[in-house]
C-alpha positions in Angstrom: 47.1 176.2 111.6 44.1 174.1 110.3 42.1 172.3 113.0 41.3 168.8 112.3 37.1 168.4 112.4 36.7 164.8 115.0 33.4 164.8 112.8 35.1 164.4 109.5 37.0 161.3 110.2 35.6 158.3 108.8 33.7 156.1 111.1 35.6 153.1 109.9 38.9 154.1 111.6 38.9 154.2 115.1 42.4 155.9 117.4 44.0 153.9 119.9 45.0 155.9 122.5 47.4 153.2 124.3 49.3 153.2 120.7 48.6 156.6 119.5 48.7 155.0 115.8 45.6 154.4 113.6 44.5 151.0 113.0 41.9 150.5 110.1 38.8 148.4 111.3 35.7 147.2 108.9 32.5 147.8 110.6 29.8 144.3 110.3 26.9 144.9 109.0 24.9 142.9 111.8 27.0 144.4 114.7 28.5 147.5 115.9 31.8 145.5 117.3 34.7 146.3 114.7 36.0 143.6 113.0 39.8 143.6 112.1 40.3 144.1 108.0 42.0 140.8 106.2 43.7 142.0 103.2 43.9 138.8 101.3 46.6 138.2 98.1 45.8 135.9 95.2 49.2 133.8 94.5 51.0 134.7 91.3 50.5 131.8 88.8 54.2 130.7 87.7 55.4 131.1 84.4 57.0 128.8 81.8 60.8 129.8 81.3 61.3 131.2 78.1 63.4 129.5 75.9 65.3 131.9 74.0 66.6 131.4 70.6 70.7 130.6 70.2 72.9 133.4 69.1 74.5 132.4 66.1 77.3 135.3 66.4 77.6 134.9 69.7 78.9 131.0 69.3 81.1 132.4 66.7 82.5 135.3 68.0 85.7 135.3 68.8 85.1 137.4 71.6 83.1 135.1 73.1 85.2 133.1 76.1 85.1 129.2 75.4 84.2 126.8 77.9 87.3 125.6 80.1 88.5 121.9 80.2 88.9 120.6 83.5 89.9 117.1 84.5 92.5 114.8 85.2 95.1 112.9 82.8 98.2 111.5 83.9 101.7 111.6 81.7 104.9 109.7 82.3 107.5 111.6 84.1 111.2 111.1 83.0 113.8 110.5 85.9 116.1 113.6 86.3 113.5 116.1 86.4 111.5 117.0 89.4 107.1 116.4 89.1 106.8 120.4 89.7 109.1 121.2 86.4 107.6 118.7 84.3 104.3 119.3 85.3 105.6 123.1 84.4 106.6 122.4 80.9 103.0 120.5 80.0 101.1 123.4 81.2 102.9 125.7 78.7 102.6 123.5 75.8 99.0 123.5 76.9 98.7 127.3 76.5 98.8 127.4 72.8 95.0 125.4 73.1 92.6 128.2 74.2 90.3 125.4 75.3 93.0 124.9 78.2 92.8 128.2 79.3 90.9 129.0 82.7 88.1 131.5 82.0 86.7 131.4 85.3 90.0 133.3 86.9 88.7 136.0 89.2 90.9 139.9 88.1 93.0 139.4 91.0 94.3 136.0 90.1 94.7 136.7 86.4 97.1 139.9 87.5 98.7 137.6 89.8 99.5 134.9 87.0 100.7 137.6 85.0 102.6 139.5 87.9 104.4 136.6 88.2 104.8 135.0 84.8 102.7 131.9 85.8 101.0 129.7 82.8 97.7 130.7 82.1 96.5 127.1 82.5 95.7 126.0 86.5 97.1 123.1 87.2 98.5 120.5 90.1 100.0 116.9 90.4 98.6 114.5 92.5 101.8 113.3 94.6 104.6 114.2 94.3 107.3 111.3 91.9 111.1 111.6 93.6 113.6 113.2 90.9 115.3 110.1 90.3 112.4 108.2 89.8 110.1 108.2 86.8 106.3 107.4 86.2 102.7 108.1 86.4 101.8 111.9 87.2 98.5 112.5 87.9 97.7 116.2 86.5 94.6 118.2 87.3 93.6 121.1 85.2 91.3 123.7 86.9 88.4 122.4 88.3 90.1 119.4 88.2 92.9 119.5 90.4 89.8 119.6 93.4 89.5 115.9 92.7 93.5 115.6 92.9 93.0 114.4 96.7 91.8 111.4 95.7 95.1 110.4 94.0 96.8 111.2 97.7 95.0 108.6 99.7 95.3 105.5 96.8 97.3 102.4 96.2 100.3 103.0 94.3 102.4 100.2 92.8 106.1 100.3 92.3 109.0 98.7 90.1 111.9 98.6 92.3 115.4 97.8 91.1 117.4 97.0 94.5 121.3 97.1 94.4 123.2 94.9 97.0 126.3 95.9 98.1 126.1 99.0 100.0 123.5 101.4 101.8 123.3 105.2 101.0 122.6 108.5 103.1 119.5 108.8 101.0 118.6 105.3 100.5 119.3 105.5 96.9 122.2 105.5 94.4 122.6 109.5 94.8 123.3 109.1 98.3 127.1 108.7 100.0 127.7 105.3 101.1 127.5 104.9 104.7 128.1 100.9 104.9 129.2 98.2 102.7 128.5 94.4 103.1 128.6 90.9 101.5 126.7 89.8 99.4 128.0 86.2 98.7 125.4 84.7 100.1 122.4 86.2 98.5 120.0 84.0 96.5 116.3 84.5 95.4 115.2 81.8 98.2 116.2 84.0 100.9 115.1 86.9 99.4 112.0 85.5 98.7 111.7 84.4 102.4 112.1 87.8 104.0 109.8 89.6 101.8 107.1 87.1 103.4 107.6 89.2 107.2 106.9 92.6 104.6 103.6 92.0 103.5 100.3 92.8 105.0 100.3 95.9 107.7 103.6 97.0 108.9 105.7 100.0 110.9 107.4 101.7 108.5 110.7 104.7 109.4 111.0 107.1 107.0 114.4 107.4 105.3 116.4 110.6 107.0 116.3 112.6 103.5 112.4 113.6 103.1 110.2 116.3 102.1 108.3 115.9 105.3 107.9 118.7 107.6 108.9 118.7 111.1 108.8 122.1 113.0 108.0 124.1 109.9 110.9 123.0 108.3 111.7 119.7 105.4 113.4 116.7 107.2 116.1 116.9 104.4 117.1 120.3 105.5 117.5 119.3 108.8 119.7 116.5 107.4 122.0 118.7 105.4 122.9 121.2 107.9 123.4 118.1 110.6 120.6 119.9 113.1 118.8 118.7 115.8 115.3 117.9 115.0 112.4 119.1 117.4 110.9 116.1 117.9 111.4 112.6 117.2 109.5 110.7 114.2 107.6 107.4 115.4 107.2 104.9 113.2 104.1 105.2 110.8 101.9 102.0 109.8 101.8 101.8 105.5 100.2 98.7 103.8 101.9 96.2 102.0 99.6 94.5 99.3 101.8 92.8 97.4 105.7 92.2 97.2 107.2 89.7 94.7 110.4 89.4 92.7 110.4 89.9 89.1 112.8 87.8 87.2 115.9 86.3 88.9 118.5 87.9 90.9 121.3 89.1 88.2 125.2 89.9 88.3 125.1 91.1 84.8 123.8 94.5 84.9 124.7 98.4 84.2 124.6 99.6 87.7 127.6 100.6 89.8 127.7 100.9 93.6 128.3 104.4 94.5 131.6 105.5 95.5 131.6 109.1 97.6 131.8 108.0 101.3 129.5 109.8 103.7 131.1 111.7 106.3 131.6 111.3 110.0 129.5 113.9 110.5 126.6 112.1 108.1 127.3 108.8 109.3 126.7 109.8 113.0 123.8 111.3 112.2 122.5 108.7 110.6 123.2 106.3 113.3 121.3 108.2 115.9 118.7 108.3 113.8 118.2 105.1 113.0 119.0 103.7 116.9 116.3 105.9 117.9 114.1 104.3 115.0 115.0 100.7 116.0 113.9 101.2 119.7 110.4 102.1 118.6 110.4 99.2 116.5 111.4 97.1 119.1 108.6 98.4 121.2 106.0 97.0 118.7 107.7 94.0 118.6 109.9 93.9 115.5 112.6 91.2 115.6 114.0 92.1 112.7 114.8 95.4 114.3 115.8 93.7 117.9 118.8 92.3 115.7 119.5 95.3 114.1 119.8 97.3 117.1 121.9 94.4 119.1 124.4 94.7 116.2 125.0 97.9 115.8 125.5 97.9 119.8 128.0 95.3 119.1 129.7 97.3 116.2 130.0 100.3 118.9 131.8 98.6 121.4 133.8 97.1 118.9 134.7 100.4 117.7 135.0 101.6 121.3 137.6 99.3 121.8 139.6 99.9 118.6 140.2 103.5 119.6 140.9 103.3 123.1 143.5 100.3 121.6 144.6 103.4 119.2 145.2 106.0 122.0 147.1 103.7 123.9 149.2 102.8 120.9 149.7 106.4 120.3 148.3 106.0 116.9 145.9 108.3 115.4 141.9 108.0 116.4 140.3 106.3 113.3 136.8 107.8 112.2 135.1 105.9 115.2 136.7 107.8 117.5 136.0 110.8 116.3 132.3 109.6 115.4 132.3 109.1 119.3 133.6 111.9 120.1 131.2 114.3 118.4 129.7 117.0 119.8 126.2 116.4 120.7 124.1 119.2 118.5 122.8 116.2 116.6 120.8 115.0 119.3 117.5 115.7 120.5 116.3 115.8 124.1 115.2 112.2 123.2 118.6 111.5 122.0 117.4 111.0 118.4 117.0 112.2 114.7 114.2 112.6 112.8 114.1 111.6 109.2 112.2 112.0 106.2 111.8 111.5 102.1 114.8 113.4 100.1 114.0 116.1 97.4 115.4 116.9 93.9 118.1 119.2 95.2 119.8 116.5 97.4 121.8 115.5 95.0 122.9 119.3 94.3 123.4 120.2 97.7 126.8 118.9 97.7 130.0 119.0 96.0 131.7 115.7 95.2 134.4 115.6 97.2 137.6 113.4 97.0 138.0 110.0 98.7 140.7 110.0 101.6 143.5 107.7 101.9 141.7 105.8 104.8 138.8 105.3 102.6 140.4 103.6 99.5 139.7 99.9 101.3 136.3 100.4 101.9 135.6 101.7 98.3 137.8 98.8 96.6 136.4 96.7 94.4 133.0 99.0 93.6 133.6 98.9 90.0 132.7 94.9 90.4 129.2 93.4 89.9 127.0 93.1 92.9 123.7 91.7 92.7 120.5 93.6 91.7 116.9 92.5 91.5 113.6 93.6 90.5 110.6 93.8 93.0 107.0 94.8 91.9 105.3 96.1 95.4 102.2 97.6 95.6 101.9 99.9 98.4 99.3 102.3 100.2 99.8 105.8 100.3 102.5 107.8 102.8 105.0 103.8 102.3 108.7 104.7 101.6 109.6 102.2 98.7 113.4 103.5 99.8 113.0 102.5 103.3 111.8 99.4 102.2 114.4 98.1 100.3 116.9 99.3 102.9 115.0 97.5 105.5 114.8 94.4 103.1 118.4 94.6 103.0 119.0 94.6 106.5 116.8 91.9 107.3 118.7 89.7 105.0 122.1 90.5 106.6 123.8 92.8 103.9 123.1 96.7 102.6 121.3 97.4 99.4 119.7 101.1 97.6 117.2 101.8 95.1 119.3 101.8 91.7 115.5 102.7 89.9 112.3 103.5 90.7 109.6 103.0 88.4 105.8 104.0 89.5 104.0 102.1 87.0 100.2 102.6 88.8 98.5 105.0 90.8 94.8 104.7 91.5 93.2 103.9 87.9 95.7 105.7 86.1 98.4 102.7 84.8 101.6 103.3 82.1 101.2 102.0 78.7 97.1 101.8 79.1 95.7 105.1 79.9 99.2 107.6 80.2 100.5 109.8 78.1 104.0 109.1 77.2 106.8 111.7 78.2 108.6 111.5 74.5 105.1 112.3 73.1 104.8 115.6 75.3 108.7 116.6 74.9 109.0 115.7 70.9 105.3 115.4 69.5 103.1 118.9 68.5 100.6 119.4 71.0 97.7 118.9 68.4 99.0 115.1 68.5 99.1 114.5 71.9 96.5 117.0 73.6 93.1 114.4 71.7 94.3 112.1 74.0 94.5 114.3 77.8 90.6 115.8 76.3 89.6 112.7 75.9 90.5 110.8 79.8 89.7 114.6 81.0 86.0 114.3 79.9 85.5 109.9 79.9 87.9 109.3 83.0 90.7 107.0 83.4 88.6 103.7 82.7 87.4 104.4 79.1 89.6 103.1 76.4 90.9 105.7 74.2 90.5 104.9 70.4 92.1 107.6 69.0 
């Protein structure tokens, strides 16, 4: 064991025994009182980066993984195909241009596109366009489809084609019919004078078929299975900026009123829906619904009456009777529906079934003309141009669907000035069409493309 010598340590370091650690002290000159030791460190000058010379072989090697192009472009979606297929088919026709490509995918989500077959070009829509309508598509390709919120919250405007006649389960001309009217007396002056109570801020149902969601689950599928909806849907406040009629109502046109009647089952449902609708309208003082709701109170009793005339004629209950008579599954524990915006598949769901005897009166004569006419609305975002034109309808004292539905705007983005046509992307080579979606990708939708 080798004893320390007290001696031998330094005079400069003196042991605290409160601490039992050694502190290092420097000794003044002019005093015998330790002074603690300042170790003081000169800052480190900064540097000038370096530049460093470009790589000619790696630009060109092939190896080398190009820059990704990210942005927005908007094509124009056909009707009869849903926005998430075409969007589907332009991202593969966008594979064969490795500048499309994401480079920035992390392992994991590479081996998930490839797990499950998915394009290797990221991409989203900005709103979803209904099956049977066509129009602008906003697309977002990687980096870009972050700024596809932007398209969600902006003023769309539509090209409606309204067909008199008749109103539909889903508002539109793939619908069955649940109610037919006159239309005699429509003229453009009336028209004109009920789309004046439209404009500006209004409360707005959605139509029963929708993609909303409403207890985890798509209004539309609570429509098909004739459920009971959790809830019930208040009415939701859209904008109106403009409404006007384009052209002149016509006679002469290709459209036919559709002739599938709904069924009890579909037309009950419908009406509970829409009573329950009409009461919250009522409530923020709509007149236009006041008189809706007293008249389909006033078509009840009247079909109240014709079936207890039935039963004591010992004739057979016609389909009011039974509609009273339903079972009560439909109902919520408000004693209404819920409704929302159909999908593609409505129109697959079902089978076209034949017309029964009872029903050849009401679908006489649908092979004749009824009016249709063209209105250019431009809306806000979450307004149901189907619901519209059905309301329209209404308010003028007939029925009418959406024959067409033509988005022609969506934020900046506006067909024939800054969209790509569909017939280019279906037909074209992609090396034709693809200048075009670089160019609004990097410049934006307000530049003028001169190529």
């Amino acid at each position: 064991m080798q004893v320390c010598n007290l001696r031998s340590i330094k005079r400069n370091t003196i042991f605290h025994s409160q601490t039992r650690r050694a502190s290092i002290f420097q000794l003044s000159p002019f005093s015998s009182t330790p002074a603690p030791f300042v170790l003081r460190i000169k800052p480190r000058t900064p540097q000038s980066p370096t530049i460093r010379p470009t790589d000619p072989y790696a630009a060109n090697n092939p190896r080398t993984p190009l820059p990704q192009m990210s942005g927005t472009f908007a094509v124009h979606k056909p009707a009869g195909v849903s926005s998430a297929t075409f969007m589907e088919t332009v991202q593969r026709k966008l594979e064969a241009d490795p500048e499309f490509i994401n480079t920035n995918m992390t392992r994991e989500e590479r081996q998930k596109r490839k797990r499950r077959k998915m394009p290797k070009v990221k991409m989203g829509h900005g709103g979803t366009l209904d099956p049977a309508a066509d129009g602008v598509l906003v697309l977002g390709v990687n980096e870009g489809t972050k700024k596809l919120g932007e398209y969600l919250n902006c003023s769309k405007t539509y090209d409606v084609i309204a067909h008199f006649g008749c109103s539909t389960t889903t508002y539109d001309a793939e619908g069955s019919v649940l109610d037919r009217a006159s239309t005699a007396d429509i003229t453009k002056d009336n028209v004109e004078q009920v789309l004046e109570h439209f404009r500006g801020e209004i409360q707005q149902m959605p139509p029963i078929y929708s993609a909303l969601k409403v207890g985890g689950s798509k209004l539309y599928e609570y429509a098909r299975n004739l459920e009971s909806l959790p809830r019930n849907i208040s009415p939701r406040p859209v904008t109106i900026h403009s409404l006007e009629i384009v052209g002149d109502i016509s006679y002469s046109h290709e459209y036919l009123l559709p002739v599938k009647e709904a069924t009890v089952e579909e037309k009950f449902q419908e009406r509970v829906f829409r009573d329950a609708g009409l009461k919250e309208l009522v409530k923020l003082g709509n007149r236009y619904a006041e008189m809706e709701l007293k008249s389909l109170e006033q078509q009840s009793s009247s079909e109240s009456a014709t079936g207890e005339e039935s039963l004591a004629t010992g004739a057979e209950p016609n389909d009011a009777d039974t509609e009273s008579k339903l079972p009560g599954p439909l109902t919520t524990a408000a004693g209404s529906v819920e409704c929302g915006e159909h999908p593609a598949e409505n129109s697959e769901s079902e089978p076209e079934q034949p017309v029964a005897e009872h029903q050849k009166s009401t679908t006489a004569g649908t092979e004749e003309p009824h009016p249709v006419v063209t209105i250019r609305a431009t809306v806000s975002s979450g307004t149901y141009i189907r619901s519209l034109v059905h309301d329209i309808a209404i308010a003028i004292g007939t029925r009418a669907h959406v024959a067409k539905l033509t988005r022609t705007r969506q934020g900046d983005w506006e067909v024939g000035k800054n969209v790509i046509p569909a017939d280019d992307i279906e037909a074209k080579e992609l090396s034709e069409w693809a200048p075009k979606a670089k160019f609004f990708m990097k410049n934006g939708p307000l530049e003028e493309f001169a190529g």
